[in-house]
N, C-alpha and C positions, 0 to 999 in steps of 0.2 A: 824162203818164199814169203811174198806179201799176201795179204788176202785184201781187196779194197769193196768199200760196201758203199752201197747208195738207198738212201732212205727219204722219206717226205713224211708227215703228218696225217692224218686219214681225210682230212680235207681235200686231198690233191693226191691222185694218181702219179706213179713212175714211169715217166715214156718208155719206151719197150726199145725202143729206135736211140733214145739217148742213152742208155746202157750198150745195146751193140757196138754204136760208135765210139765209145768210151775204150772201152775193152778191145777194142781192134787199134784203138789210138797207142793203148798203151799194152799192146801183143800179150793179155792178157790170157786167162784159158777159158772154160765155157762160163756161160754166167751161170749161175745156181739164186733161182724165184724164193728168197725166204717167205717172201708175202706177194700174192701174184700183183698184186695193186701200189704195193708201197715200200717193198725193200729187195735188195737184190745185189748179190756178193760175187766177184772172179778173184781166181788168185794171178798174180802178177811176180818175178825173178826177181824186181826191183823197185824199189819206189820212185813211180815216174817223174822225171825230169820236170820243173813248172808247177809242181803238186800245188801248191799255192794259189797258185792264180787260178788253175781250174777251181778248186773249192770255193773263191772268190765268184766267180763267175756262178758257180753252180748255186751257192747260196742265195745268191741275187734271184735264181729261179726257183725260188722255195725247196731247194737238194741238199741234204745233206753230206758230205762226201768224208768217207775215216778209208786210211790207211794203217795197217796195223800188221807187226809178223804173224805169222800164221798160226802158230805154233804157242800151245796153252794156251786157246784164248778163252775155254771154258772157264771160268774164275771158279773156285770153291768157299769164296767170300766175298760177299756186298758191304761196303763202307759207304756211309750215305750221311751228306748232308742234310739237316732238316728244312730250314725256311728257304721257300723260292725254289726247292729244289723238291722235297717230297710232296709239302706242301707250297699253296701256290701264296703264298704271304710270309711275310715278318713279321712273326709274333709279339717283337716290341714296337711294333708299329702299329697293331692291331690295338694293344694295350693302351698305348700313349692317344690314339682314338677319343677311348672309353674315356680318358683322364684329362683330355680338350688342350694336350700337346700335342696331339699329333703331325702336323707340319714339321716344328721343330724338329721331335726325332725323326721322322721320316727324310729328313734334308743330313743329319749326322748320320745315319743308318744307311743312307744311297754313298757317300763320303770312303765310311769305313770299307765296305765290302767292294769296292772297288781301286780300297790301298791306298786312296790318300790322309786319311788318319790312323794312329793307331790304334789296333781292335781293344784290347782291355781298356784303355785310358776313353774312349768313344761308348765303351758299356757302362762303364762308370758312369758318365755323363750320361747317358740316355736311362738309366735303370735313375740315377738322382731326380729324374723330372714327372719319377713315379709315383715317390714320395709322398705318402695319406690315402693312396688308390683302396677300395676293399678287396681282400685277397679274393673273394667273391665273383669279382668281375672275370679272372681268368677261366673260372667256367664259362662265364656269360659268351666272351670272347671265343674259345674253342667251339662252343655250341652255337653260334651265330655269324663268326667271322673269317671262321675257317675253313676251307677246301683241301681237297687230298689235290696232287698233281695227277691229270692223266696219267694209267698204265701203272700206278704202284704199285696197288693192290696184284694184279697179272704178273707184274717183276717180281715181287717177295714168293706170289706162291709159286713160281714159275722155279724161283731158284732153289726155294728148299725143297724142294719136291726133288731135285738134282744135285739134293745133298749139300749146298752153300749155305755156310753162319750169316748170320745176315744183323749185322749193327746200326744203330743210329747215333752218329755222333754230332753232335748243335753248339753250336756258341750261343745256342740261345737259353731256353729255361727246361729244367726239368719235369716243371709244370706240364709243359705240353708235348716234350717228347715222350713220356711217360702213357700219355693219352696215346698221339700219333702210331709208339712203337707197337701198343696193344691192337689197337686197329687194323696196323698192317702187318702186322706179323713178325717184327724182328725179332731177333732172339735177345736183345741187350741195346740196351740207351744211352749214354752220357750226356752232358750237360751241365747247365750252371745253376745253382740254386736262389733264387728270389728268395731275398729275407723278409721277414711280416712280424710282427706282435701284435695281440691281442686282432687276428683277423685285418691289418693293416700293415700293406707293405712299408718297411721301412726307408724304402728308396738305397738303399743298399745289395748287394749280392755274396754270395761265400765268396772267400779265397780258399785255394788258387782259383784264377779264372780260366775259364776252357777256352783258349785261343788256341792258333794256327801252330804252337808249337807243341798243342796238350792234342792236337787232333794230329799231328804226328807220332807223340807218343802211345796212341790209342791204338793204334794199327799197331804200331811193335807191341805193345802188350795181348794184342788179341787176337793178332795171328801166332806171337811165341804159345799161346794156352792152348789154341785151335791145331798146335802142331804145324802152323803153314809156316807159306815166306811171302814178305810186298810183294811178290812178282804171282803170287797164287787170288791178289784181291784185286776186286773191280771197284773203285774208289768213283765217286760222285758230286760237284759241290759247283757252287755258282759264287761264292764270292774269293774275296782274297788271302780270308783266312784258311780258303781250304786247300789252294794252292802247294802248300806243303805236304802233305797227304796224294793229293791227285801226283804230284809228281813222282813220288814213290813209291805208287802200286805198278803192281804190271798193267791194270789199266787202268789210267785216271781222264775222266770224265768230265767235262767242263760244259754242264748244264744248262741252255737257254744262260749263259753263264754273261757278268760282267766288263768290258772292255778290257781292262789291263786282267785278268783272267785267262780272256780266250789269246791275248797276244801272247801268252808263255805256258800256254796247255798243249798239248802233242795231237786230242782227241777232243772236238768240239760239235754238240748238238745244238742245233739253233732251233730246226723244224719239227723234229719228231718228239712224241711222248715218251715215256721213262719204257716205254717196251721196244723205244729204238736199244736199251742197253742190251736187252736178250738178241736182238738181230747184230749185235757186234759182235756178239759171242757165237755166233753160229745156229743160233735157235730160228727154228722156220714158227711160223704162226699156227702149224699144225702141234707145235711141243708147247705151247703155252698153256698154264693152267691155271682157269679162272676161279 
């Protein structure tokens, strides 16, 4: 069995009538109201025929549409992107700001996460034009230029309350997933380290560097610890380093996600907030917990 769900953003209501039709289109079974307003799941024998272009169509109408087996979809572990996806920025783009590059990186940084450059060789570059910043500024930065994404905070406490590990893994810096993770709750961080002396970044970063193949390896190490398996974790990320990861959980999540992203992701949100991830798993808006 499939289970297919429809969801929108709190801006915009779910027609009651474009679910019915749906689910009669595709000989569905009764629909089940996650959220009377804004999410709404039937299970389906098949994944219907055209899936594609409905979703096409439906996104055009601010709808979300996931098709997904039925079966496990409670995950007992969150893998999670940081920039653009928990939060709603690039924190080396936030920085390169403060340091009066920012165009620059922010032109290398749209580039990379959407796979026309390489990630390490593009961090390199963009961490060099940080070079004499004061280490200073990355509070400045988290405390003035940073936003949570809608529904994180709702998703973390949502999940461990339901007994899910819940990680944060970033190509970006330690600096601020460290912050990020304490705030919302993860149990564990990884990330890349910004080098400094004497309170001045050196325009350099540690090796190894945390790319798409270390956020692969991050799931196999922290579901073999956690006891799980990829198919026990809900994986989350928007650009193309995360790619790797999203395709080997049992479900990967292609967040308000990048072009060549969402063209090879299975599971794509466009509309909804990070509490569309609980309405994929089965949670009604009465199981959330704020």
């Amino acid at each position: 069995m499939f289970t297919v769900t429809l969801l929108t953003n709190s801006a915009m209501f779910l027609d009651r009538e474009l679910v019915t039709n749906l689910r009669n289109a595709m000989g569905g079974g009764d629909a089940i109201w996650l959220d009377p307003n804004h999410a709404a799941e039937f299970e389906v024998q098949k994944v219907p025929k055209g899936i594609d272009t409905v979703w096409k169509s439906l996104s055009a109408e601010g709808v979300d549409l996931v098709v997904q087996s039925s079966g496990n979809r409670k995950k007992r572990m969150l893998l999670a992107d940081m920039d653009s996806t928990m939060i709603q920025q690039e924190c080396i783009d936030e920085l390169a700001a403060e340091a009066g590059v920012g165009d620059r990186v922010a032109a290398i940084t749209a580039r990379a996460m959407n796979g026309e450059l390489d990630f390490e060789e593009a961090l390199i570059e963009r961490v060099g034009l940080l070079k004499g910043l004061p280490e200073a500024t990355i509070q400045t930065v988290l405390e003035k230029r940073i936003t949570l994404m809608p529904g994180g905070q709702v998703l973390l406490a949502t999940m461990r309350a339901n007994g899910a590990h819940c990680a944060l893994v970033s190509g970006g810096f330690t600096a601020f997933t460290s912050a990020i993770a304490a705030k919302l709750g993860f149990h564990e961080n990884h990330a890349n380290t910004l080098l400094s002396e004497n309170g001045t970044l050196t325009g350099d970063v540690a090796r190894p560097i945390l790319g798409r193949d270390a956020k692969v390896e991050a799931l196999q190490a922290i579901t073999q610890a956690q006891g799980l398996s990829p198919s026990d974790v809900l994986a989350l990320g928007d650009g193309a380093n995360d790619l790797g990861m999203l395709q080997l959980a049992g479900t990967g999540v292609a967040l308000h996600a990048k072009p060549t992203v969402q063209e090879q992701a299975d599971i794509r949100i466009n509309h909804g907030d990070l509490t569309a991830l609980l309405f994929l798993q089965g949670y009604t808006k009465a199981d959330f917990v704020q």
